[in-house]
Backbone as CSV, one residue per row, in Angstrom:
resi,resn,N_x,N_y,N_z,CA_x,CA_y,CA_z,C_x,C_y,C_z
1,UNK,143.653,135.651,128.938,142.600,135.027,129.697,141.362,135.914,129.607
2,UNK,140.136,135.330,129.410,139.000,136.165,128.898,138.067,136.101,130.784
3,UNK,137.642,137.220,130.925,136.750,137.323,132.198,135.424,138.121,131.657
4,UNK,134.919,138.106,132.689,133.429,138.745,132.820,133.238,139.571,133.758
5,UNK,132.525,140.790,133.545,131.592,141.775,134.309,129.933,141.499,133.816
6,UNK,129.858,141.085,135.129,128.003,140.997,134.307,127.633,140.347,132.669
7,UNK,127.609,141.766,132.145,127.297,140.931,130.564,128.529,141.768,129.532
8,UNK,129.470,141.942,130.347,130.721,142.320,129.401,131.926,141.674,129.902
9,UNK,132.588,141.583,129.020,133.570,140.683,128.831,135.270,141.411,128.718
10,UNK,135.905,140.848,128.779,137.697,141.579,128.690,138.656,140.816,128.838
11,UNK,139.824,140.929,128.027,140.938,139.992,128.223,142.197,140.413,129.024
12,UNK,142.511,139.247,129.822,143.875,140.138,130.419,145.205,139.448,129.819
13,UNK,145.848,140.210,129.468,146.795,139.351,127.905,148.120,139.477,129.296
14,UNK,148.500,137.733,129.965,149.501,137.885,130.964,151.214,136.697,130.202
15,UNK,151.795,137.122,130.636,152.815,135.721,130.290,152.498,134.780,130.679
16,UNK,152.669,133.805,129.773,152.020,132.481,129.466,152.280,131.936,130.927
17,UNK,153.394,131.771,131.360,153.516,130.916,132.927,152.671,131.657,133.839
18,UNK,152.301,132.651,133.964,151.627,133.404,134.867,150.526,133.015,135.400
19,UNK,150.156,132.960,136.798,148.778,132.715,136.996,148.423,134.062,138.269
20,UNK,146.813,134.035,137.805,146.280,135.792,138.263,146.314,135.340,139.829
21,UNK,146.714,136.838,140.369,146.487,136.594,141.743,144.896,137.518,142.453
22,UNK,144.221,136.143,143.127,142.992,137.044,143.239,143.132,138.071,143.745
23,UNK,143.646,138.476,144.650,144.109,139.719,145.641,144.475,141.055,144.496
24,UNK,145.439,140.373,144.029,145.485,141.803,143.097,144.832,142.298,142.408
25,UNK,144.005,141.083,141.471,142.712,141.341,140.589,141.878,142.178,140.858
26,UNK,141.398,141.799,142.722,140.209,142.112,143.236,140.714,143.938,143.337
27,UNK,141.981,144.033,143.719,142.630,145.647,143.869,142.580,146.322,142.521
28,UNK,142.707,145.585,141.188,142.394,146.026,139.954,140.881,147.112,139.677
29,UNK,140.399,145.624,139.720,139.154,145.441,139.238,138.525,145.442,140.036
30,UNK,138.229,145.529,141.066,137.088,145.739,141.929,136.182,144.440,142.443
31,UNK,136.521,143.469,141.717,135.971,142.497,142.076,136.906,140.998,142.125
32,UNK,136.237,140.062,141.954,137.174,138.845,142.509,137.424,138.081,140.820
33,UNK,138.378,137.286,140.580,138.020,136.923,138.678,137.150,136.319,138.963
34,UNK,136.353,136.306,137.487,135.615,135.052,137.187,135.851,135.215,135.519
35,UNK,136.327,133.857,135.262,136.622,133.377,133.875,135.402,133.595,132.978
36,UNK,135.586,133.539,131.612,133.897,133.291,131.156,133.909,131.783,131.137
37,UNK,132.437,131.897,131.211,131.943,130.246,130.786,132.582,130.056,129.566
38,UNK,133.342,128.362,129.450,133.227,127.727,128.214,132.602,127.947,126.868
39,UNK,131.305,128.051,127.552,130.459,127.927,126.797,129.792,129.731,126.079
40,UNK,130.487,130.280,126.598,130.370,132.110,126.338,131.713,132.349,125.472
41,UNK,133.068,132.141,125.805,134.310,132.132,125.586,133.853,132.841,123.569
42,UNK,133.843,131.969,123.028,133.582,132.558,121.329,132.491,134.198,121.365
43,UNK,131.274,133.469,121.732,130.159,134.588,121.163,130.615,135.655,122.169
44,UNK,131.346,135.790,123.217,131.474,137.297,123.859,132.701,137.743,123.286
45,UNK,134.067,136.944,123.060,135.354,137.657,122.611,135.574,137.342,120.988
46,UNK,134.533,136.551,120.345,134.559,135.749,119.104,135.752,135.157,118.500
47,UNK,136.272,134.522,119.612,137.222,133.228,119.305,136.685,131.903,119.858
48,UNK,137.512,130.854,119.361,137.338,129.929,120.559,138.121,129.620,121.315
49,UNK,138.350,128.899,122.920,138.983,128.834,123.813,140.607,128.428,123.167
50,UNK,141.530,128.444,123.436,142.625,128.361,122.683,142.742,129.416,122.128
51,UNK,142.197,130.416,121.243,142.658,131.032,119.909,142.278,132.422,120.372
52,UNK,142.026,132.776,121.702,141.315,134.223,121.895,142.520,134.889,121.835
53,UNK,142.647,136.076,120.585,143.878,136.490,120.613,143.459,138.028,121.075
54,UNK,144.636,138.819,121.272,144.198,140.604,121.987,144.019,141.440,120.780
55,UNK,143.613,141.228,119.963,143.258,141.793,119.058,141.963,141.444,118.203
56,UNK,141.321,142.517,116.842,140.245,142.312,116.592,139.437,141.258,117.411
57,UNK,138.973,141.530,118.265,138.093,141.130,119.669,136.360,141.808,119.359
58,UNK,135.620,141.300,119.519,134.236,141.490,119.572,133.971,142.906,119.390
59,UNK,133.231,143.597,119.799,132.976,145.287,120.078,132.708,145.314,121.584
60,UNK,133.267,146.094,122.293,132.882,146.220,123.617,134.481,145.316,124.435
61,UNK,134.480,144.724,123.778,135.742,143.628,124.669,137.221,144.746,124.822
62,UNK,137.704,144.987,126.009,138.965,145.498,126.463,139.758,144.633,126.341
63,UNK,140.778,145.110,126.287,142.059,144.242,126.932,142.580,144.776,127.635
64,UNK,143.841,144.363,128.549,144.483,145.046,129.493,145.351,143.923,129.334
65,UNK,147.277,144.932,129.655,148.321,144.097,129.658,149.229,143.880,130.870
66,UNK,148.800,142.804,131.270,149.938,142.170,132.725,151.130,142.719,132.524
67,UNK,151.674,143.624,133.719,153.312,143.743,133.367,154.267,142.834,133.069
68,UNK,153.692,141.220,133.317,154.586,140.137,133.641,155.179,140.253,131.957
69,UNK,154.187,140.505,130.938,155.192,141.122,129.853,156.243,141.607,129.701
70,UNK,156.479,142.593,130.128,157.709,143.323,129.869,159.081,142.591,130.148
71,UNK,158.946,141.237,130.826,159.463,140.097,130.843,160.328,139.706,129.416
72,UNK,160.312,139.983,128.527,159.932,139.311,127.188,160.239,140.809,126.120
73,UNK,161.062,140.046,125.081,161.232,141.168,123.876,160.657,141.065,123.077
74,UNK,160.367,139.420,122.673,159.061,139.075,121.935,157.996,138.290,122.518
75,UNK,156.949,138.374,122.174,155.403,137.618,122.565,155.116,137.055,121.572
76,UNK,154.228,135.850,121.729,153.675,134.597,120.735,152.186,134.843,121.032
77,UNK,151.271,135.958,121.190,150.529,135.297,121.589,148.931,134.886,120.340
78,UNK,148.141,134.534,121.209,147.495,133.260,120.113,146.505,134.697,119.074
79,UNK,146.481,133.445,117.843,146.012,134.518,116.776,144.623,134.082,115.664
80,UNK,144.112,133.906,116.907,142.326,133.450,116.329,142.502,132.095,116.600
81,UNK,143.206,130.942,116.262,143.188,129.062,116.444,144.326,128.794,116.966
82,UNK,143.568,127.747,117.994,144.319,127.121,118.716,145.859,126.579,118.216
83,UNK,145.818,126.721,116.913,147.610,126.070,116.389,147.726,127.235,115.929
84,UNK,147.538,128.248,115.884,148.114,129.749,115.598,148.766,131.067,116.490
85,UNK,149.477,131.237,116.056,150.346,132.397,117.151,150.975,133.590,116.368
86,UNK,150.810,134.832,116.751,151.880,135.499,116.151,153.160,136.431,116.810
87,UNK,154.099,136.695,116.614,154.954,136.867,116.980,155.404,138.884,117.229
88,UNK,155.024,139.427,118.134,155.086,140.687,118.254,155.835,141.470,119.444
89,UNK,156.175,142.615,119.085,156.817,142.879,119.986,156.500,143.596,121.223
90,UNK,155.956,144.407,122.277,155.622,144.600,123.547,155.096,146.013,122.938
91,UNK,155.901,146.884,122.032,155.195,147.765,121.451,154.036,147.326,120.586
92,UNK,154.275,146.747,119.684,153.281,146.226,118.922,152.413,145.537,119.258
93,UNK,152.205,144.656,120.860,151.494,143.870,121.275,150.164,145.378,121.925
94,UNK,151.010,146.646,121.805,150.183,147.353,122.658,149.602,148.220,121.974
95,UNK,150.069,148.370,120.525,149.772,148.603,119.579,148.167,148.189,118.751
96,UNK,148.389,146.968,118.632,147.656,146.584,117.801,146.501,145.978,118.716
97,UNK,146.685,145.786,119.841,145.731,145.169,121.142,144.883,146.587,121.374
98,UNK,145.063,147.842,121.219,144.265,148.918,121.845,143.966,148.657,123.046
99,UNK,145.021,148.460,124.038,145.309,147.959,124.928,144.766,149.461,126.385
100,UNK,143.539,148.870,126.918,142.929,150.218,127.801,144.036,150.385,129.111
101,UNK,144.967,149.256,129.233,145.687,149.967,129.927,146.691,148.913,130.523
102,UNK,147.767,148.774,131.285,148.931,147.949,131.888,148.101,147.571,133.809
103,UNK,147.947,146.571,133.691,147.860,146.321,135.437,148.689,145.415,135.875
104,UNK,148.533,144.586,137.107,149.938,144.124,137.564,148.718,142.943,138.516
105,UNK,148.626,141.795,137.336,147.737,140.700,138.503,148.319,139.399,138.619
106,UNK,149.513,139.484,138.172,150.434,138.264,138.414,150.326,137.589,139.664
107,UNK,150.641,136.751,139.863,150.384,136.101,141.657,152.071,135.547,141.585
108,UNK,152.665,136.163,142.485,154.018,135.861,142.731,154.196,134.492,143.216
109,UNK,155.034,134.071,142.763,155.778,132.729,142.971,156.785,132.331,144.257
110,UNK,156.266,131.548,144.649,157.719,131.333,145.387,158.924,130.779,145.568
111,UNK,159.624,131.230,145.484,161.019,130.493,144.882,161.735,130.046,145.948
């Protein structure tokens, strides 16, 4: 999921079922999410919506990896287009993502 600071941008690479919890975000990050615009989504992370993958990402663009990963031995996640995915493993997702660091913004479920 791609967000915004002002005029910089960052992805938070979470398991696919996952959705962010503002509370934790805001304990992250300091602030509350805000998605990028639609219409920003390519020219700030240079993909398009669908295909923003955690890797080769713009200059300036972070990533950061949801623990909800570690969930998982392998990851699919997307690899530049929307019908593209590649298949890596939690090392390699952290690997090749230059990943600035692990946070925890999952929003718990209730079961």
């Amino acid at each position: 999921m791609a967000f915004s600071f002002e005029d910089r941008s960052f992805v938070v690479v979470t398991s696919g079922m996952t959705r962010i919890s503002n509370q934790k975000f805001k304990k992250v990050f300091n602030q509350r999410p805000r998605m990028l615009p639609h219409d920003q989504v390519e020219t700030m992370t240079g993909y398009r919506i669908g295909g923003v993958c955690p890797f080769a990402l713009n200059d300036g663009v972070k990533v950061y990896l949801d623990y909800s990963l570690k969930k998982h031995d392998l990851l699919y996640p997307a690899a530049g287009d929307l019908n593209a995915a590649i298949c890596l493993s939690l090392d390699e997702l952290e690997k090749y993502s230059r990943a600035a660091g692990w946070v925890d913004v999952e929003k718990e479920i209730a079961k």
